[in-house]
NULUMMI-44756 format. One record per residue (C-alpha): x, y, z. Coordinates in steps of 0.25 Angstrom, whole numbers. Layout:
REM NULUMMI-44756
[atom [X Y Z]]
...
***
This chain:
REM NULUMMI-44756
[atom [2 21 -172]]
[atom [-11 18 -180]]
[atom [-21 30 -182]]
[atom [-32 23 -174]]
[atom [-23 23 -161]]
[atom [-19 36 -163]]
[atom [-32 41 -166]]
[atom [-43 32 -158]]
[atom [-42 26 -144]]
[atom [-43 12 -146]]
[atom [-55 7 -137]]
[atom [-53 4 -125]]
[atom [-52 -10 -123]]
[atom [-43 -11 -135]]
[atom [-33 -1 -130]]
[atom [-33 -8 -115]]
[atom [-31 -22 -122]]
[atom [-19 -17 -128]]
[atom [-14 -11 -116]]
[atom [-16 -22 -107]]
[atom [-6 -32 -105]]
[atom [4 -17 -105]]
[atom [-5 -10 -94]]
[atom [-4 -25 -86]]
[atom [10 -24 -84]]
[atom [12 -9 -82]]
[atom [1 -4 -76]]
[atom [3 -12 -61]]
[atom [20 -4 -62]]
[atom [12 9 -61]]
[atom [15 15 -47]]
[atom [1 19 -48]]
[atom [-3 6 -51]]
[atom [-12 0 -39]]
[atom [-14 -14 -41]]
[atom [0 -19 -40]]
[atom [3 -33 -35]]
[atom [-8 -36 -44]]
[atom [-10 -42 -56]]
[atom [-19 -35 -69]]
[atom [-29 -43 -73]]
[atom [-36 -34 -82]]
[atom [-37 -20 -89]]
[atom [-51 -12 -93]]
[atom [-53 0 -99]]
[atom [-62 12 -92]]
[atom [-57 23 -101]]
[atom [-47 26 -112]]
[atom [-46 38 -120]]
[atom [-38 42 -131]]
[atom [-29 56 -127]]
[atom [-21 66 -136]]
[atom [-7 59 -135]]
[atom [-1 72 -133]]
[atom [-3 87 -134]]
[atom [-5 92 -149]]
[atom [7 92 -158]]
[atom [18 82 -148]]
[atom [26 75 -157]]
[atom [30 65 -146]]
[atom [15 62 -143]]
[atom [12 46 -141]]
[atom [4 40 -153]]
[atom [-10 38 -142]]
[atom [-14 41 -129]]
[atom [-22 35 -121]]
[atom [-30 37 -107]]
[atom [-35 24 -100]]
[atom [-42 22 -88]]
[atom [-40 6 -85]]
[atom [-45 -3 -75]]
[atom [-34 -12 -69]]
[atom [-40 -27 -64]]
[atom [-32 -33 -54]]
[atom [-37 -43 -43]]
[atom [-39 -36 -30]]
[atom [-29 -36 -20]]
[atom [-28 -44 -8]]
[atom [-37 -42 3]]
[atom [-44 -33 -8]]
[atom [-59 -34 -13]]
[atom [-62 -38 -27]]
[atom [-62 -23 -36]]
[atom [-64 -16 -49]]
[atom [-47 -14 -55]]
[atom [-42 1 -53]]
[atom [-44 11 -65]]
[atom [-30 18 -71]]
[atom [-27 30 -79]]
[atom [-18 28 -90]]
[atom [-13 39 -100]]
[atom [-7 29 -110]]
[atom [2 33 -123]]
[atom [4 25 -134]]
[atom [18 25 -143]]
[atom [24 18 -153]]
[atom [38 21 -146]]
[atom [39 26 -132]]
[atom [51 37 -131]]
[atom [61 33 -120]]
[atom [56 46 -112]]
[atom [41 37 -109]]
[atom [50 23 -108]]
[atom [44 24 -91]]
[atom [30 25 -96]]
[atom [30 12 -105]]
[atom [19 4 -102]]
[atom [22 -5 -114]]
[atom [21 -10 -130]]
[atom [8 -15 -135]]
[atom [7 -27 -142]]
[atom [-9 -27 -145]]
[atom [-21 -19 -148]]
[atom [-22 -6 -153]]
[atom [-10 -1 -146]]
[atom [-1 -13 -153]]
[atom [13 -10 -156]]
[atom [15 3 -147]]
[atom [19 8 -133]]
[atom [11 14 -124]]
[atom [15 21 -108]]
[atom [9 28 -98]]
[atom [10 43 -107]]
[atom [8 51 -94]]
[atom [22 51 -94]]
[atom [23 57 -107]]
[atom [21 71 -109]]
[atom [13 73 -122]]
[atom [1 64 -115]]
[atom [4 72 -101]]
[atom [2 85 -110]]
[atom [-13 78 -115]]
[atom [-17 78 -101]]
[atom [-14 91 -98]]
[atom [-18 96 -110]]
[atom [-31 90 -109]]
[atom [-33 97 -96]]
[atom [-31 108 -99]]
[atom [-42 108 -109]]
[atom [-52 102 -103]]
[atom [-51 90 -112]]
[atom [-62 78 -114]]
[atom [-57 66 -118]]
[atom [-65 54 -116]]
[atom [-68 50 -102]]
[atom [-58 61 -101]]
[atom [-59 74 -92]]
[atom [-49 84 -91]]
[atom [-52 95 -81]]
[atom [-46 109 -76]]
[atom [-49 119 -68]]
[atom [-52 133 -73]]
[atom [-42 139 -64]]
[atom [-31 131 -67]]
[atom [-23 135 -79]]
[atom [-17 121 -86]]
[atom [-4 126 -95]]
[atom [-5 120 -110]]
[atom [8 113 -113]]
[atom [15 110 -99]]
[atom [26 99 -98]]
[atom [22 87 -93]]
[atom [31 78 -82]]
[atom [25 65 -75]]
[atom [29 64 -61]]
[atom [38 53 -57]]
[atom [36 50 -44]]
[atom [29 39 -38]]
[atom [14 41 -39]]
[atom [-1 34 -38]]
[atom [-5 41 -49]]
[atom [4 50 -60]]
[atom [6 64 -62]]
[atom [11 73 -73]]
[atom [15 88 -71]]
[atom [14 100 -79]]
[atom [25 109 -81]]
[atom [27 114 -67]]
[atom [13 118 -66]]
[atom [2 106 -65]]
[atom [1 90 -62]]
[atom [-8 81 -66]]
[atom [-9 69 -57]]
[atom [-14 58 -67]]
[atom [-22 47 -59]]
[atom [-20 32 -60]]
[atom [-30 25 -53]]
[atom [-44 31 -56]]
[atom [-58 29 -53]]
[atom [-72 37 -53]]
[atom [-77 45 -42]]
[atom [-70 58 -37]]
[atom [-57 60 -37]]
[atom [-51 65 -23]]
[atom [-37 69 -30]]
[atom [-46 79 -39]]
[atom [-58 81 -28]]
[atom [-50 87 -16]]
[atom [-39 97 -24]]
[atom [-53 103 -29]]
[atom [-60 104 -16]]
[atom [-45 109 -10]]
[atom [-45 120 -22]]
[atom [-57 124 -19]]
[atom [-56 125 -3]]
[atom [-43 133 -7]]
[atom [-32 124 -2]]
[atom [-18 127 -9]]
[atom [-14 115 -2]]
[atom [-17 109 -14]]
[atom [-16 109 -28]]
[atom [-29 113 -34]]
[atom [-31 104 -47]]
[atom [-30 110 -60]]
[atom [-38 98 -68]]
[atom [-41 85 -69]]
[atom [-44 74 -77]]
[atom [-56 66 -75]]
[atom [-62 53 -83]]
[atom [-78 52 -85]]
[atom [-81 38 -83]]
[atom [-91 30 -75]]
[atom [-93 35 -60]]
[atom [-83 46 -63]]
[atom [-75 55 -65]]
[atom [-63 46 -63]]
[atom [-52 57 -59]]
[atom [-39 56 -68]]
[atom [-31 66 -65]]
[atom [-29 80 -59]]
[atom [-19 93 -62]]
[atom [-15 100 -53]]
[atom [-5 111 -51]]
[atom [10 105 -50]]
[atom [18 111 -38]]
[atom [29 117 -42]]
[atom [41 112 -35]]
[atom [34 106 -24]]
[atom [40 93 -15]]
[atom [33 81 -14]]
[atom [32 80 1]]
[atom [37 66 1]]
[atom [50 70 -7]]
[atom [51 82 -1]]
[atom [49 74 14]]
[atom [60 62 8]]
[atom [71 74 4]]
[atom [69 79 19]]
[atom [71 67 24]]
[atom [85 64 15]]
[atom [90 78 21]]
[atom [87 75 35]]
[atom [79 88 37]]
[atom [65 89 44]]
[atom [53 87 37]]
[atom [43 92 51]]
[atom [40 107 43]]
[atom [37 100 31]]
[atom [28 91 38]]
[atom [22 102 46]]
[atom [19 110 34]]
[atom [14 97 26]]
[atom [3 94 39]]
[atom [-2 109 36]]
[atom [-4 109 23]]
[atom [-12 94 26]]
[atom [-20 102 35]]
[atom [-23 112 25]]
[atom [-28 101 14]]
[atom [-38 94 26]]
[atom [-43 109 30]]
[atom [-46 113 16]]
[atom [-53 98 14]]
[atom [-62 99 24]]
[atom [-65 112 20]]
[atom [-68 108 7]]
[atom [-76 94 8]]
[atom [-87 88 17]]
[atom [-81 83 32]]
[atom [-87 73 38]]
[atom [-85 66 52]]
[atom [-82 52 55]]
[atom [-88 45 67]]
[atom [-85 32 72]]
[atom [-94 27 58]]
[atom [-88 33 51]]
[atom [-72 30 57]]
[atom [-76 17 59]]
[atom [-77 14 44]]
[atom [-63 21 43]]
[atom [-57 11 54]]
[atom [-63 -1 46]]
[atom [-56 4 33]]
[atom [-42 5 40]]
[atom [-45 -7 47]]
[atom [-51 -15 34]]
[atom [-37 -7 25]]
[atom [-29 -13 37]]
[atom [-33 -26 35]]
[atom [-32 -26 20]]
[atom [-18 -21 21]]
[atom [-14 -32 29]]
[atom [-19 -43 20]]
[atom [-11 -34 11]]
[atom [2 -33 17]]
[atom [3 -43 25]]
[atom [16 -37 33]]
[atom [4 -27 40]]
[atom [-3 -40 47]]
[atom [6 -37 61]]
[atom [3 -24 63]]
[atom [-12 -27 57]]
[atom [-18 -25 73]]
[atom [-10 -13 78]]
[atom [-12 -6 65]]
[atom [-27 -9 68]]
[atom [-28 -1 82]]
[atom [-26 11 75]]
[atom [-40 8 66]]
[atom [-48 2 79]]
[atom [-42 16 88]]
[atom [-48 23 78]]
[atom [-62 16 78]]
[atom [-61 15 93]]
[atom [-60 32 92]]
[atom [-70 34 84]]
[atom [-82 24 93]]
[atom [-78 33 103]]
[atom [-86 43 97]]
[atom [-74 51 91]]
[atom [-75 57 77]]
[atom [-67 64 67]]
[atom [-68 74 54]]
[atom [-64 66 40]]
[atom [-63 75 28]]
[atom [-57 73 14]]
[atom [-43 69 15]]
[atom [-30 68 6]]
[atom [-31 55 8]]
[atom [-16 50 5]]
[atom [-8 62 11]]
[atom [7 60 11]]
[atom [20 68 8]]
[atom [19 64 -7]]
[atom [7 70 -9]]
[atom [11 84 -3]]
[atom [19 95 -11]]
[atom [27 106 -6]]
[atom [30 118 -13]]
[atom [43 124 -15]]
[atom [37 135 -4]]
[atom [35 125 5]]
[atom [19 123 4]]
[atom [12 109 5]]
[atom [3 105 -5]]
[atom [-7 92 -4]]
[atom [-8 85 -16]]
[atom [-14 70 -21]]
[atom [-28 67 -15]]
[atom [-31 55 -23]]
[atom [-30 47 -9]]
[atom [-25 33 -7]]
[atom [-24 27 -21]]
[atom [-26 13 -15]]
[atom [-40 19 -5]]
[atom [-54 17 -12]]
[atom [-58 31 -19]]
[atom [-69 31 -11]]
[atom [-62 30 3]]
[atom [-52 42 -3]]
[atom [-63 53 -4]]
[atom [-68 49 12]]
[atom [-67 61 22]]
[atom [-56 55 32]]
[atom [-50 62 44]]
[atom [-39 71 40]]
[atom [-31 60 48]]
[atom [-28 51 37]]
[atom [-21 62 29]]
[atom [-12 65 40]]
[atom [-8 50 42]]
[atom [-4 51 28]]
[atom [5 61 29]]
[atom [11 55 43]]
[atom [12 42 35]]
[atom [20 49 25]]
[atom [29 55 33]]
[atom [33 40 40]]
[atom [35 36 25]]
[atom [45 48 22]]
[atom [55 43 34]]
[atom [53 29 31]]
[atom [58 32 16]]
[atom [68 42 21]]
[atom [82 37 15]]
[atom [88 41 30]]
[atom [82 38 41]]
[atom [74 49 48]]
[atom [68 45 62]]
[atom [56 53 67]]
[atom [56 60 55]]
[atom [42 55 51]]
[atom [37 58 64]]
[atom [42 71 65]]
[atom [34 75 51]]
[atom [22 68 56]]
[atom [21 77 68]]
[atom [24 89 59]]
[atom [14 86 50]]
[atom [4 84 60]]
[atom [8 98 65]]
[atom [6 105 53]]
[atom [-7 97 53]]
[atom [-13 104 63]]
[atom [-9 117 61]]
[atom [-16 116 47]]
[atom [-29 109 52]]
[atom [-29 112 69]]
[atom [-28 99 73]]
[atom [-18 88 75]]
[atom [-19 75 68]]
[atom [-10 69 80]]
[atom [-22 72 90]]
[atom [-30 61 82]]
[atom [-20 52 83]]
[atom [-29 37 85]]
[atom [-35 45 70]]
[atom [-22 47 66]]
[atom [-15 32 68]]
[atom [-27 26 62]]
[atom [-25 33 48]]
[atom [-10 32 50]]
[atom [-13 18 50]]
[atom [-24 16 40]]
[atom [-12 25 30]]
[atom [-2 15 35]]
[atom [-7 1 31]]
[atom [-13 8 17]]
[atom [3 10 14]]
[atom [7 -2 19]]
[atom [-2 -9 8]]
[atom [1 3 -2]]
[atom [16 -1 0]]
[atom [13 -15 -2]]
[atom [7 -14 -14]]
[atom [14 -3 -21]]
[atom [28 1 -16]]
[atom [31 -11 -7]]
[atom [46 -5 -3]]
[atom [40 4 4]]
[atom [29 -6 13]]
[atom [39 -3 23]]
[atom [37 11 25]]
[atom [21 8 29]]
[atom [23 -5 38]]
[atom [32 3 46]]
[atom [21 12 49]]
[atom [12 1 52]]
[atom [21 -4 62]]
[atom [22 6 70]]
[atom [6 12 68]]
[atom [4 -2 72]]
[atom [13 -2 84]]
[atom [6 10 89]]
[atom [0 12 103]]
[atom [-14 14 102]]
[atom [-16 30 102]]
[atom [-27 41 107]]
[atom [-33 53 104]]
[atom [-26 64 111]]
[atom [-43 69 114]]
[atom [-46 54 119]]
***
């Protein structure tokens, strides 16, 4: 490859013109990808910095590596107002032959630009650039825009093994040996971070619910920092909830002390939030402005998916119940949240111990909207959603399965915080609801196999009879 590749990042428009009819193509087959069903129109630089390909002395190290944050233009979505295109992280490698061991991570041969002649793939999949990253944490390093971040009290090993995850994800994640993870974020913006912000505040409140981060990669650009990553220390052996929840299912064996357990440890995470960070009450204001959103994401989704239109006014009870609760005078206590609680985004450990992990929020909610106090309600309505998913994709049949976890969990619930969830239940349908027709339009838009899973719900939240506070 030519020294000045090698040696100097090319400027940033020259380098993005040369990967741009590539990146058009690949980037909208990335599950991580948002704006699918739409067409690219454009790709703009906001960052792009040169990177050690690999750590000092690999033989096997890609000629260039590259760190780009890129905006993607797209027109909106239906329904959708006009807006700026999403910002991705890319950790590219350049080659002059890919080895059959990278051949997933093509993202294709440039023909033009500074970059002509050779291949280039997403090289967090490759080891030596996973091992920059590390390395580079561990260190403390400044690169460009770049800042890599660690906690004194963590110690980060020199030299670990790298290995990507595989399984399905909104963002990617390589781990360490057996001893840390880095979850590498994909869609990025400025502002703070709740994925970094409330593992710290959980660190410091002393919950061991929760991983306590290890470090962290930010990017100093404008209204920043823009969060890029965080390290984490990797459960050994642990069971994705979700697998683990599926297995049980396969075998035909209950899943209720599992879910008990899993509804304890929620309430363990909520305690040590509100311990840590400002509560605040909502009157009828302030749920009045919640309804609005569910009712306002209600109709969008239905302009959306246009199979939700039938079950559009029964769907909407549960959101007027809710307002019609609240100018009675009732109120209730919002705190921060997890925000997009379900089974995959819990860990057990091989000693039976529940962990929390994940708390970047909906990827598809505003950042903005995920950092708001909610009622502790719309975590639980997660989980209970997640558990109705579980059944639904059980490859046998298990009737009353769902509903069984759903009862343990809320159990457990209460034994961890002192109260119920069940005995809010007008509360409790609304965000069921709202968590419903958000997966609906997920479904749609990303994994449309699965719509089916979501609209069963709907149907029957839809069909409900309107419900009452046990306390009315």
């Amino acid at each position: 490859m030519p020294e000045a590749v090698i040696r100097t990042v090319p400027s940033p428009t020259a380098l993005l013109a040369s990967l741009d009819p590539l990146l058009r193509a690949w980037l909208p087959g990335r599950r991580w990808f948002a704006g699918k069903g739409r067409p690219v129109t454009g790709l703009s630089p906001v960052a792009v910095t040169g990177l050690p390909p690999a750590p000092e002395g690999d033989p096997g190290a890609p000629a260039a590596l590259y760190h780009l944050l890129v905006r993607v233009h797209q027109p909106p979505a239906p329904g959708s107002p006009e807006r700026r295109g999403d910002c991705y992280q890319l950790v590219v490698g350049v080659r002059e032959v890919l080895p059959p061991r990278l051949a997933p991570s093509l993202i294709g041969h440039v023909t033009a630009g500074p970059l002509a002649g050779y291949v280039v793939y997403d090289a967090l999949d490759d080891p030596g650039p996973a091992g920059t990253l590390l390395e580079a944490l561990r260190s403390g390093a400044r690169l460009g825009p770049l800042r890599f971040e660690r906690d004194p009290d963590h110690e980060i090993r020199a030299a670990l093994v790298p290995r990507v995850m595989t399984a399905e994800q909104s963002n990617s994640s390589v781990v360490y040996g057996d001893s840390l993870v880095l979850k590498v974020l994909r869609r990025i913006g400025p502002g703070t971070h709740p994925d970094l912000e409330l593992p710290l505040a959980l660190a410091r409140a002393g919950c061991a619910r929760v991983p306590a981060p290890a470090g962290w990669i930010t990017a100093g650009l404008p209204g920043g920092p823009w969060l890029l990553g965080v390290l984490q220390p990797y459960v050994q052996g642990a069971d994705d909830g979700w697998e683990l929840a599926l297995r049980e299912l396969a075998k035909g064996e209950d899943f209720a002390a599992e879910a008990r357990a899993l509804g304890r440890a929620t309430a363990e995470v909520h305690t040590a939030l509100a311990r840590a960070l400002p509560t605040v009450t909502l009157g009828h204001h302030a749920m009045a402005r919640i309804v609005d959103g569910m009712t306002g994401r209600l109709a969008a989704a239905v302009r959306t998916v246009p199979a939700l239109l039938p079950y559009a006014p029964g769907l909407r009870t549960a959101f007027t119940a809710l307002g019609d609760l609240a100018g009675q005078g009732r109120t209730w206590t919002a705190q921060r949240v997890h925000g997009d609680l379900h089974l995959g985004q819990c860990l057990r450990s091989p000693d039976g111990r529940w962990s929390v992990i994940d708390f970047e929020g909906e990827p598809d909610r505003p950042p903005e909207e995920r950092r708001m106090p909610q009622p502790v309600a719309r975590d639980v309505a997660g989980m209970l959603r997640s558990f109705d998913y579980a059944e639904r994709s059980a490859d046998t049949p298990a009737p009353g399965w769902a509903e069984t976890c759903r009862a343990a969990y809320c159990s457990g619930y209460a034994r961890g915080a002192g109260h119920d969830p069940r005995t809010d239940p007008v509360l409790l349908r609304a965000y069921e609801t709202d968590k419903a027709v958000y997966e609906v339009v997920y479904e749609a838009r990303h994994r449309p196999d699965w719509l089916p899973v979501p609209l069963a719900a709907v149907r029957r939240l839809a069909a409900a009879e309107p419900v009452r506070n046990r306390s009315a």
